[in-house]
N, C-alpha and C positions, 0 to 999 in steps of 0.2 A: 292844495296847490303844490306844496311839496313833493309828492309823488309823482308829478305831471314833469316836474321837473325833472326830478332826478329819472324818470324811463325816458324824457325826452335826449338825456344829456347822454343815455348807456344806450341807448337806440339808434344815437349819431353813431356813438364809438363801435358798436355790434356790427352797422353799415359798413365801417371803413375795413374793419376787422377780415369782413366776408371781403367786401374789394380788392383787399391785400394778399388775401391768401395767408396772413399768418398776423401770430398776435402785434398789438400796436408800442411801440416803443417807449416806456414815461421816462419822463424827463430826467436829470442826471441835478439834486437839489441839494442846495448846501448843507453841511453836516449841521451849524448854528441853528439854534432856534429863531424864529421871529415873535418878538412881542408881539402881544396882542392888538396894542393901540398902531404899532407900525403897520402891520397888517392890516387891519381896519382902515389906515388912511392912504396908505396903498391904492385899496378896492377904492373909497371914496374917489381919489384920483385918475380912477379909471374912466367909475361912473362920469366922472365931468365930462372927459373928453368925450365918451359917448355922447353924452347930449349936447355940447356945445358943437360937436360933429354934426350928430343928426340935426340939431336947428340950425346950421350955416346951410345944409341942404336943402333944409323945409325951405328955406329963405331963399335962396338962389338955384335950386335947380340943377346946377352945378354941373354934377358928377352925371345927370341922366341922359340912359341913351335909352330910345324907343320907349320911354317914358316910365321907366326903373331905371334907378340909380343904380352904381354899382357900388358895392360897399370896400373893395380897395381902395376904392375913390375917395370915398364917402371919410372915411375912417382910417385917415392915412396917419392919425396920430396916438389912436389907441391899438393899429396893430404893430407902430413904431414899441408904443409901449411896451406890449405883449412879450416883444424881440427882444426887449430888455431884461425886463423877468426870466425870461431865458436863456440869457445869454453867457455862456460856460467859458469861453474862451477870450481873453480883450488883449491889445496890441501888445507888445515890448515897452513900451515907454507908456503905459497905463498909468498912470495915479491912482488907482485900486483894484484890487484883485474882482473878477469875478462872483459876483454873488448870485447863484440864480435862485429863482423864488418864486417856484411850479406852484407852490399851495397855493398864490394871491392868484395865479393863475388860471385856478383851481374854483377860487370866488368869483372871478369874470367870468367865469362861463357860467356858472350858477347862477349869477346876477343878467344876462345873456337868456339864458334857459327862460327865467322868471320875466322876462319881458315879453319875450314868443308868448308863453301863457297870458300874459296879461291883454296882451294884444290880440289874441285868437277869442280871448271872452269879451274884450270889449266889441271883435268884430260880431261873433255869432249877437249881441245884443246892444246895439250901439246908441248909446245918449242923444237927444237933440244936439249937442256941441261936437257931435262926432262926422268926423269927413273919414264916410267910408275906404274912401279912394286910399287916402292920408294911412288912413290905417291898416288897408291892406301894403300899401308901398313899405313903411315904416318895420311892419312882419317882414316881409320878403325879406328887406332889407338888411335886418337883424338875423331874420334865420341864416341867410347866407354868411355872415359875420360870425356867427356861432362856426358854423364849419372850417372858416379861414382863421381861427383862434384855434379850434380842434390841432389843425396840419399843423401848425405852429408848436403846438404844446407835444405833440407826438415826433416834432422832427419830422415830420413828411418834406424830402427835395421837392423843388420846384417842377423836375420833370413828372413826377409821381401824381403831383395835386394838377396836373396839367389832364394826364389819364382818368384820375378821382371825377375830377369837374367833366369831364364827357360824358361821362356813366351818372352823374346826380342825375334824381330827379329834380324835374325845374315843373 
């Protein structure tokens, strides 16, 4: 699974690479180390809003148009997150410097990658408790979340990911 992963993750970033015309930008990360366990609960922290996202959707429907959700929609609190892990610059009258923290960012998308997988194996073979439908929305949904984590993590503007998203495939 690892593998599926990590070609899924450098296959996104190869795509955008070629879209751009030139290499993609990494992030700009604090000199500090992060412990291990900060890091770890970090990701854990992520993970939640993920799924507390995705089951307020499963539950209300919400976010969907023509019967996909959208995942800005969707995930309006783990891509707030994202923004923060990234976030290099903070006002004048801040109460703390800037920390940004690409590697946890680094683990969402890993943890991202590993769910596409998960979900493309449960679709090609799917349990009596499996709602096909459920589970291809859930894929879609997440793949596209992978992508708008990507733009994020690489500083892609808004008008860029505006050109990106005409050219996806869908």
């Amino acid at each position: 699974m690892r593998d599926r992963v990590a070609t899924l993750i450098r296959g996104r970033r190869e795509r955008l690479t070629r879209a751009l015309g030139r290499p993609l930008t990494e992030p700009v990360s604090d000199r500090s180390p992060l412990a291990d366990d900060a890091r770890r609960h970090l990701l854990e922290d992520a993970q939640d809003l993920y799924w507390n996202e995705l089951e307020w959707e499963n539950l209300t429907e919400e976010e969907a148009t023509d019967g996909a959700p959208l995942s800005e929609l969707t995930f309006p609190g783990l891509l707030a997150f994202v923004r923060g892990l990234l976030l290099t610059e903070v006002n004048p009258d801040a109460l703390a410097p800037a920390e940004p923290r690409p590697e946890v960012v680094d683990d969402i998308l890993v943890f991202l990658a590993e769910r596409i997988v998960e979900l493309e194996e449960k679709m090609a073979a799917p349990g009596d408790d499996d709602d096909p439908a459920q589970l291809k929305s859930e894929c879609d949904t997440t793949d596209r979340l992978l992508d708008l984590v990507l733009y994020q993590y690489h500083g892609l503007d808004p008008e860029l990911v505006e050109g990106l998203e005409a050219s996806r495939p869908h």
